[in-house]
C-alpha positions as semicolon CSV with decimal commas, in nm:
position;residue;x (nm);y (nm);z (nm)
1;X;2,612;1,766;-1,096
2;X;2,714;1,402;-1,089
3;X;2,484;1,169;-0,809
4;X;2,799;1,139;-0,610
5;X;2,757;1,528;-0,533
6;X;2,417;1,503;-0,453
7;X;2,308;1,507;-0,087
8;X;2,007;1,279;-0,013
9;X;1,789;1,253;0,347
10;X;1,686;1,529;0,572
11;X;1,948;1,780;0,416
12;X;1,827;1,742;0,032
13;X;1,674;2,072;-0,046
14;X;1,310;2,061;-0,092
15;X;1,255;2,186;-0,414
16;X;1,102;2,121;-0,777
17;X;1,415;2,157;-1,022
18;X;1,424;2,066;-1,377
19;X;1,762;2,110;-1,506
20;X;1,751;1,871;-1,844
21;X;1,466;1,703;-2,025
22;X;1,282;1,402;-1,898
23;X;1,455;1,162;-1,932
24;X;1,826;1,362;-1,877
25;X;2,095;1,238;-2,082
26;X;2,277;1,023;-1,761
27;X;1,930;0,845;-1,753
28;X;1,908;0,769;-2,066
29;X;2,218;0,628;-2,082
30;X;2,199;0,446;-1,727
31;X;1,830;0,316;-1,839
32;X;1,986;0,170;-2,148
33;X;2,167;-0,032;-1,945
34;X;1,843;-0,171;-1,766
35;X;1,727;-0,264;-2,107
36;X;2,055;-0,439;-2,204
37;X;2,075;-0,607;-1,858
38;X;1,733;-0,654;-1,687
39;X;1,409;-0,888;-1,792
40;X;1,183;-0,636;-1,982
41;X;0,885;-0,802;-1,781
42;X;1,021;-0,580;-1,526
43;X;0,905;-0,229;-1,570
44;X;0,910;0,140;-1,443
45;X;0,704;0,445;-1,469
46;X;0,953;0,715;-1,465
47;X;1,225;0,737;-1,747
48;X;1,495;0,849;-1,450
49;X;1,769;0,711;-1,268
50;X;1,735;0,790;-0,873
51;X;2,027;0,917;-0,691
52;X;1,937;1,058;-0,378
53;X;1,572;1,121;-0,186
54;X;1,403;1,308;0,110
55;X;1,177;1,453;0,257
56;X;0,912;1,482;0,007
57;X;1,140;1,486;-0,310
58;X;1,369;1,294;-0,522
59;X;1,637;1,367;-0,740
60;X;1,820;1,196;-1,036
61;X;2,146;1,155;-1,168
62;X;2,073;1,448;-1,399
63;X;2,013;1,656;-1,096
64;X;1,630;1,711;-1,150
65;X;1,440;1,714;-0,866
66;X;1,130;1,595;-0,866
67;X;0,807;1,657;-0,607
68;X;0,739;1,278;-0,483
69;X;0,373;1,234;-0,421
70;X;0,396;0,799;-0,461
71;X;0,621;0,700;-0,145
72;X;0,790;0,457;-0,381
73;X;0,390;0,308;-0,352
74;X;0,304;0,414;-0,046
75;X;0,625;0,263;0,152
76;X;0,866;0,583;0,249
77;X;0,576;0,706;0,496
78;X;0,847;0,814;0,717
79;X;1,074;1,004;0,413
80;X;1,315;0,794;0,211
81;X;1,603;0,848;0,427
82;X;1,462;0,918;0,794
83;X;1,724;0,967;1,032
84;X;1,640;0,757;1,266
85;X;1,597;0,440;1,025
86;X;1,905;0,577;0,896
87;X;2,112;0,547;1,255
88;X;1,909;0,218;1,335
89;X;2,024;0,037;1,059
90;X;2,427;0,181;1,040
91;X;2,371;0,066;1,401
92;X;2,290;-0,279;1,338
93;X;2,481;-0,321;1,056
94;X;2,794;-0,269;1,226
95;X;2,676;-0,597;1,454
96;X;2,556;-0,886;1,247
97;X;2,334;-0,875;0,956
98;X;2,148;-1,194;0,970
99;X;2,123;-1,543;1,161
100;X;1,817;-1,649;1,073
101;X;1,552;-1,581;1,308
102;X;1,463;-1,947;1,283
103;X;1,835;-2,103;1,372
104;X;1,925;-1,799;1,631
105;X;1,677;-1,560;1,759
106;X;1,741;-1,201;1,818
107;X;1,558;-0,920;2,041
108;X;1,471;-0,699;1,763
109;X;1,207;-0,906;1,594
110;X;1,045;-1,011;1,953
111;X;1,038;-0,607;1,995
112;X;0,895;-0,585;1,657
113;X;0,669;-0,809;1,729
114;X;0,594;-0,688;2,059
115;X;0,511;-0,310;1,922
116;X;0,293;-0,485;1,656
117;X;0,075;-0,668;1,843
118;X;0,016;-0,372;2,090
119;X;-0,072;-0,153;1,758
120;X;-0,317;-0,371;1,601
121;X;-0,627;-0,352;1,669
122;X;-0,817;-0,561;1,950
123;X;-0,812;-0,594;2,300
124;X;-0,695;-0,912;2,334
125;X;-0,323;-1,181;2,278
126;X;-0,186;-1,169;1,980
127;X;0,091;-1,264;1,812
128;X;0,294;-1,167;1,485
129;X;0,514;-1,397;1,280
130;X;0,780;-1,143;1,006
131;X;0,865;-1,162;0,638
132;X;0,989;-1,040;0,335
133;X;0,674;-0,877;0,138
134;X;0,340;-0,804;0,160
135;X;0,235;-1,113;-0,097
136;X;0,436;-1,322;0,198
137;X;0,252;-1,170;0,438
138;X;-0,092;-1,268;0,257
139;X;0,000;-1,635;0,220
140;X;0,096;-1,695;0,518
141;X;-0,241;-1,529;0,652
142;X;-0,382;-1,806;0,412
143;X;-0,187;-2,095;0,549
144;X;-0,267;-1,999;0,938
145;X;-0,689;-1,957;0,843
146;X;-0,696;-2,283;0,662
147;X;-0,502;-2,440;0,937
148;X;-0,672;-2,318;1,231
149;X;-1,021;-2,387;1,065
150;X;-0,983;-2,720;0,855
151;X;-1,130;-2,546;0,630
152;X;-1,031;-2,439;0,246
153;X;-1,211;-2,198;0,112
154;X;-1,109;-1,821;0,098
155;X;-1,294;-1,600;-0,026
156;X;-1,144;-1,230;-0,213
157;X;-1,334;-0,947;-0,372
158;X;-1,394;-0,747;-0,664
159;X;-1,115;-0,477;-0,732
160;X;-0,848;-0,644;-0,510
161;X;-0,477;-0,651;-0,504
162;X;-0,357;-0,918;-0,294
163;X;0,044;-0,957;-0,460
164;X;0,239;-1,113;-0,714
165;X;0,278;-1,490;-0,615
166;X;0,054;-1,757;-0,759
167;X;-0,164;-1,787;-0,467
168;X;-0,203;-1,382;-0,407
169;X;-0,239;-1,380;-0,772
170;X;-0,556;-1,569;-0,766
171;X;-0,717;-1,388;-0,463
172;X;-0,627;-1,004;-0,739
173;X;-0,915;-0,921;-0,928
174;X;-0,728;-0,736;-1,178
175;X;-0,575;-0,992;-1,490
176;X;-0,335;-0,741;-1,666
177;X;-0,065;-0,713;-1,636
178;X;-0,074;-0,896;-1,256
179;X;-0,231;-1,224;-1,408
180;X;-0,211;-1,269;-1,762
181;X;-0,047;-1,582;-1,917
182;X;0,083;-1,677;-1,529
183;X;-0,191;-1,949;-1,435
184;X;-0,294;-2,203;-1,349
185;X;-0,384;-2,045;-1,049
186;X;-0,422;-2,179;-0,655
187;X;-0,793;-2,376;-0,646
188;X;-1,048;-2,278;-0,349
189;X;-1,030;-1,927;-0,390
190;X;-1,336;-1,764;-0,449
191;X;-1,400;-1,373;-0,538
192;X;-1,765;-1,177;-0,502
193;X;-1,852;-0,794;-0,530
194;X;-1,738;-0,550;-0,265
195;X;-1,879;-0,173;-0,164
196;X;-1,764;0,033;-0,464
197;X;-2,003;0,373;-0,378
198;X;-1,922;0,585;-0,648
199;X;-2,023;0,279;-0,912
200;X;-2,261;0,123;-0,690
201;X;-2,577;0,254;-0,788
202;X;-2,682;0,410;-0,424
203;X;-2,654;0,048;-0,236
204;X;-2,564;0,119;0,152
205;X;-2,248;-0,039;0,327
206;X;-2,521;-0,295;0,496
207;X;-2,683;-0,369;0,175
208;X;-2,360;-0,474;-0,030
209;X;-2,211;-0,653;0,237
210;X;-2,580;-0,834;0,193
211;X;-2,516;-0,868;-0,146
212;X;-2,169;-1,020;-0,095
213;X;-2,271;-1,273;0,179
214;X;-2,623;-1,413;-0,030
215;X;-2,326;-1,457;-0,293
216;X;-2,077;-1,696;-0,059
217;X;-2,388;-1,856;0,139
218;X;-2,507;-1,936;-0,173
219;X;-2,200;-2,029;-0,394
220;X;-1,988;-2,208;-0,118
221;X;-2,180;-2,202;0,216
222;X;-2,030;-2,023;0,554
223;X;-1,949;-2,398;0,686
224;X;-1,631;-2,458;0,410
225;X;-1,525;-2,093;0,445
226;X;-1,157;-2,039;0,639
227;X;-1,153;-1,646;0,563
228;X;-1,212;-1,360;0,387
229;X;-0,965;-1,126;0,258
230;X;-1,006;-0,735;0,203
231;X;-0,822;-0,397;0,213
232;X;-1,019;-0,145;0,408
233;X;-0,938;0,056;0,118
234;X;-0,884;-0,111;-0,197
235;X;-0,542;0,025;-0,288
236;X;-0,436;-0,075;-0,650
237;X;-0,843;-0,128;-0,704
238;X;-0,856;0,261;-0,695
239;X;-0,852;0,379;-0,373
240;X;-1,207;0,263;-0,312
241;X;-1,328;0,366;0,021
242;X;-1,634;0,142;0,100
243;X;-1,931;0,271;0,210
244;X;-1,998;0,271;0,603
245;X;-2,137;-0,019;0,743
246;X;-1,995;-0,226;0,468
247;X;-1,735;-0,393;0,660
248;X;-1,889;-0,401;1,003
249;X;-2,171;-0,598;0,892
250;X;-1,884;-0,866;0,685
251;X;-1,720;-0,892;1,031
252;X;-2,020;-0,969;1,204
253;X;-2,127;-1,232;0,990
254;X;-1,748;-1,421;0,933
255;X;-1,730;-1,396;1,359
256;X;-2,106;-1,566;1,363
257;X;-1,996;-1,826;1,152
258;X;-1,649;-1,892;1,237
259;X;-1,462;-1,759;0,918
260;X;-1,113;-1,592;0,967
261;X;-1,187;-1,151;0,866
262;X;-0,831;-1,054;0,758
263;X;-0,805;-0,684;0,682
264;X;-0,508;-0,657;0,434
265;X;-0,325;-0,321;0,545
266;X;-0,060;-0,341;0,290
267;X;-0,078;-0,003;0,147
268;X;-0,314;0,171;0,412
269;X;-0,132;0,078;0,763
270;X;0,097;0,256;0,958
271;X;-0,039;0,628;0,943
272;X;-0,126;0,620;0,624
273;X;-0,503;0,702;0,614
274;X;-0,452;0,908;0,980
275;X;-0,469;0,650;1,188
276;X;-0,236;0,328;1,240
277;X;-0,435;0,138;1,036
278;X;-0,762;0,198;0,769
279;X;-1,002;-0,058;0,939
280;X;-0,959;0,168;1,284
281;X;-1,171;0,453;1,115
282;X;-1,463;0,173;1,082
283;X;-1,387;0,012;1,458
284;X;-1,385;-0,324;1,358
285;X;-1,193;-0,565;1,489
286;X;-1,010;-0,842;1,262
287;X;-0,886;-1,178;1,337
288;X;-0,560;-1,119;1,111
289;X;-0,347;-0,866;0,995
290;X;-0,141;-0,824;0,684
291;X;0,132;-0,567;0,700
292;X;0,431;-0,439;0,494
293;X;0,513;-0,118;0,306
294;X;0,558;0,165;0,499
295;X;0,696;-0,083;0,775
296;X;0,965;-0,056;0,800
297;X;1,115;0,299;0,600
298;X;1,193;0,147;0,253
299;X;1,374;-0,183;0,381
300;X;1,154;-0,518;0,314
301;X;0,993;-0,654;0,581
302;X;0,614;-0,757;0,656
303;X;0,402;-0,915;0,929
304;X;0,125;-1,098;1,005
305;X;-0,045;-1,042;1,330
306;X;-0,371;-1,170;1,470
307;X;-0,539;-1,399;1,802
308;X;-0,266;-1,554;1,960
309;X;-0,490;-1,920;1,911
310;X;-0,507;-1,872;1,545
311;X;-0,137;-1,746;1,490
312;X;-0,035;-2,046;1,740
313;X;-0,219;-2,344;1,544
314;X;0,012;-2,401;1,266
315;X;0,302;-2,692;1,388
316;X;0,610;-2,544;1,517
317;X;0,848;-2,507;1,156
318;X;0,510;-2,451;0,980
319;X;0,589;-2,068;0,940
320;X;0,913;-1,878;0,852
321;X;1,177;-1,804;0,604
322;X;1,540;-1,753;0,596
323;X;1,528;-1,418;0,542
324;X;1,171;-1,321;0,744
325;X;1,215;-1,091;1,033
326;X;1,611;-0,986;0,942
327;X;1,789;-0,808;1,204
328;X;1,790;-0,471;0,998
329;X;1,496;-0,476;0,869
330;X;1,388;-0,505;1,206
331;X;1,591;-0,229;1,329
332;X;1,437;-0,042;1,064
333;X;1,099;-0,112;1,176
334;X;1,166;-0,029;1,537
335;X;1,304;0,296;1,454
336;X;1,060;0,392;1,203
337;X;0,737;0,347;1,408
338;X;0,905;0,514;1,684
339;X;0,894;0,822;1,396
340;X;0,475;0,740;1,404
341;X;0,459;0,816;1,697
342;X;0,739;1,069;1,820
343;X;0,745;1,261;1,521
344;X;0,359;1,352;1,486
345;X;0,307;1,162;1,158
346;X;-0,061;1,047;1,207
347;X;-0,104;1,384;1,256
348;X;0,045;1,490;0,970
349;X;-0,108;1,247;0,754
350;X;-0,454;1,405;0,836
351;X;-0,355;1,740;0,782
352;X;-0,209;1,626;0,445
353;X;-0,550;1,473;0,408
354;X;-0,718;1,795;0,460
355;X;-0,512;1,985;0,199
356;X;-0,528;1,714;-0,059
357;X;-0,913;1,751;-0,037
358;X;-0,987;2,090;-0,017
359;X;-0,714;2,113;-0,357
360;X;-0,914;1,823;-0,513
361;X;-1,263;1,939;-0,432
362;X;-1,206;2,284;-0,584
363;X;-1,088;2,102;-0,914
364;X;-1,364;1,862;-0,892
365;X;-1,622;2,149;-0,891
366;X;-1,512;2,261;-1,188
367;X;-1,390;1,941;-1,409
368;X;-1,655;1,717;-1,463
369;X;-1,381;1,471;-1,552
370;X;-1,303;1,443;-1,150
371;X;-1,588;1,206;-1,088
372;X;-1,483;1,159;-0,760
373;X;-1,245;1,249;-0,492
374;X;-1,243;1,010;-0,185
375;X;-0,982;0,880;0,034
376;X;-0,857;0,895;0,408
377;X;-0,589;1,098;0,508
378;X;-0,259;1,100;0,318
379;X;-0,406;0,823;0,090
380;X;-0,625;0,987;-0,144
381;X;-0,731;0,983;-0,508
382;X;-0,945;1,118;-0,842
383;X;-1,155;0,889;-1,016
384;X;-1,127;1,059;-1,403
385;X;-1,414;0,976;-1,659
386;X;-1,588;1,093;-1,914
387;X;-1,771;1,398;-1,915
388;X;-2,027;1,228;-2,104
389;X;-2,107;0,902;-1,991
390;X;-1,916;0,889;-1,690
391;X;-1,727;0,607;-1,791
392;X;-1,398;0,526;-1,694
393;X;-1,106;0,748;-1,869
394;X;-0,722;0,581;-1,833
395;X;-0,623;0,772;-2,149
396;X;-0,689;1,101;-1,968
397;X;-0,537;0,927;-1,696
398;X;-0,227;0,881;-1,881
399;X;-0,177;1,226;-2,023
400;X;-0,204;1,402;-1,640
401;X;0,060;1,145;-1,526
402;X;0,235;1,218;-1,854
403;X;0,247;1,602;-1,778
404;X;0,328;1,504;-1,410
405;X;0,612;1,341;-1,470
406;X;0,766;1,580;-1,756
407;X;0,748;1,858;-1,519
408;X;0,864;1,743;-1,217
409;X;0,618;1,514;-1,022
410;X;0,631;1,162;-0,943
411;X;0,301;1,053;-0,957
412;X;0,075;0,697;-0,970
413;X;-0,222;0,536;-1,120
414;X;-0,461;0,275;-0,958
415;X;-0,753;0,146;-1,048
416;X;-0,912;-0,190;-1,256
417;X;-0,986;0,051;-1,510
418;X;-0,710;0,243;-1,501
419;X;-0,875;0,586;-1,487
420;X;-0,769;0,666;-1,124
421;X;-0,472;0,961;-0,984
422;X;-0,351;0,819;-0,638
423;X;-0,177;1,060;-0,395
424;X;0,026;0,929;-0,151
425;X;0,297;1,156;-0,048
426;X;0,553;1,102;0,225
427;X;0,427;1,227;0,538
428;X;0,726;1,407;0,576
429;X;0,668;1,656;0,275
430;X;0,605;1,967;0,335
431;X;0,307;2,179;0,244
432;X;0,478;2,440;0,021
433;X;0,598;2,105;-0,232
434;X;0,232;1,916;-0,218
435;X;0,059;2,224;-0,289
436;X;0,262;2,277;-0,554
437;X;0,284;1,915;-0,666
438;X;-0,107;1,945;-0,673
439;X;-0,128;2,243;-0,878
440;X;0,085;2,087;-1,152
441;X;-0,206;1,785;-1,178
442;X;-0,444;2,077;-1,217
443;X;-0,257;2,218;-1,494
444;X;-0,236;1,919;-1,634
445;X;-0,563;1,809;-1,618
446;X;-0,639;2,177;-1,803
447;X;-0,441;2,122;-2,039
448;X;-0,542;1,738;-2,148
């Protein structure tokens, strides 16, 4: 089978095939290529070559087909070759690819924009500016709090992932391989502990959110603070849901005094954790919203969206790109929440949800190495450790993912320590490949 005989999208069949070893012999030879021809710095955690995806699988050049529980990190929420992205974007295609949204405006950002700002949360005007990637999406948050407020500081937390980029460098927690060797970093950003429940020793949501305001009252002082930053789940942090109450009572406080609340929905927006976004399960309402991901069905685009007065304040010229809001991208976008909605996908990611935890808890009762299962909807994950002292475990991390991926499973790691098995799933798969996807973690957790 050669990839030009494979058939990808809604018609690839759904199905875990191994046909050669991992890697296959056509991606070996393809992947020596990448090492001939591409910066080393630039890595990959499956030895394959991709020709075709769907539904919830993927299949390389070999013709293995593999059960795809990462979403190519959490971004194919709608299946890697949805049909209506697909149409949307031939569509547009065949029109014009790109003006510049800044030279010659088109309708589909203003419709992107438009959906977006109905979506988000809060009852009152917004508006949304578009770009290229999530770490774009975070500095530009950046740029709009400091310019709305006059103020500089910005303050990040422990076990974040803000991006690549020198300034969403500084605001990640996490050094290697993300910051090592890349500084000197951005100045007047400031980091302090966030709601980590299964490590925090029994504190509530209220009393770490305590614990992390004494920290910037004390450090910096709410007066030179333009914003906070946080995921309402820390995504490459481990999946770390915090505990309730935790960000209610951080909203309160940056709304008393001022300070920007940007919820970063990066990797938990659009459907993801069952609803459109992470911070609805905890009804709070933030200023700003980072988006990208899952967007927009695989093709890059990301948003910022948030109160019309603070979006407004930078000068006209102040925000944009060349490439920000592109015509297909958009097109993408449009199509692929109208799957959201029309297709039952925050539906489905709850159900997914359910079966991921149920699977989980049952291994969990009976593998003290599961410290923990936690997670919202189709974004959940396994905190490993040791049986012993309960300390982090990434080298029995590695050997599950190791098993995963030799028999058929395309599967992720997360965490600062990296000891934790994220499942994110398209929410398109369907239940025969995740239970099956889950049962070859459990056999290779038995067998590590």
């Amino acid at each position: 089978m050669t990839a030009s005989t494979i058939v990808g999208g809604p018609d690839l069949v759904q199905e875990r095939r191994l046909t050669t070893e991992i890697p296959g012999p056509r991606s070996r030879e393809i992947l020596a290529r990448k090492h001939a021809e591409v910066a080393h710095s630039v890595g990959h955690t499956l030895p394959i070559i991709v020709a075709a995806a769907g539904g919830g699988t993927v299949v390389d050049v070999d013709g293995n087909s593999f059960i795809d529980l990462g979403s190519g990190i959490a971004v194919t929420g709608v299946g890697n070759a949805n049909p209506r992205v697909v149409k949307a974007v031939v569509d547009q295609v065949q029109r014009f690819t790109h003006t510049a949204f800044t030279v010659a405006p088109y309708e589909g950002y203003i419709e992107v924009a438009r959906k977006l700002n109905a979506i988000t949360p809060g009852n009152f005007t917004k508006r949304t500016a578009l770009f290229n990637s999530g770490a774009e999406a975070v500095e530009n948050a950046v740029k709009i709090a400091r310019n709305a407020t006059g103020r500089q500081a910005v303050v990040a937390f422990d076990h974040a992932f803000h991006g690549r980029t020198n300034l969403t460098m500084a605001l990640t927690a996490k050094n290697a391989p993300y910051k090592q060797g890349f500084g000197p970093f951005v100045p007047e950003l400031y980091r302090v502990p966030a709601s980590y429940p299964y490590r925090d020793g029994g504190l509530s949501g209220p009393e770490a959110a305590r614990r992390s305001i004494e920290k910037i009252e004390n450090q910096l002082g709410a007066k030179s603070v333009a914003a906070i930053i946080i995921e309402p789940i820390q995504g490459e942090g481990g999946f770390i849901v915090p505990a309730p109450g935790f960000l209610p009572a951080l909203r309160e406080w940056t709304a008393r005094n001022g300070i920007v609340f940007i919820a970063d929905e990066i990797q938990s927006g659009f459907a993801r954790t069952g609803a459109w976004f992470a911070i609805d399960h905890e009804r709070v309402i933030p200023d700003l919203v980072t988006m990208a991901k899952a967007i927009a069905g695989g093709l890059p685009l990301s948003a910022v969206t948030g109160r019309a007065e603070l979006m407004d304040a930078p000068q006209v010229g102040g925000i944009g790109g060349t490439y920000g809001g592109n015509p297909v991208a958009c097109a993408a976008a449009l199509a692929a929440l109208e799957s959201y909605e029309e297709d039952g996908l925050i539906e489905r990611a709850c159900h997914i949800g359910e079966v991921l935890k149920s699977r989980l808890e049952s291994l969990r009762a009976s593998d003290p190495r599961i410290g923990e299962v936690r997670g919202r909807g189709a974004m959940i994950a396994i905190e490993l450790v040791d049986r012993q002292t309960n300390e982090p475990d990434a080298e029995l991390t590695a050997r599950v993912l190791k098993y995963a991926h030799n028999n058929g499973v395309i599967l992720l790691a997360c965490g600062t320590y990296g000891n934790v098995i994220r499942f994110l799933p398209p929410l398109t798969i369907c239940d025969p490949l995740l239970e099956e996807g889950i049962s070859i973690v459990a056999e290779g957790l038995s067998q590590s």
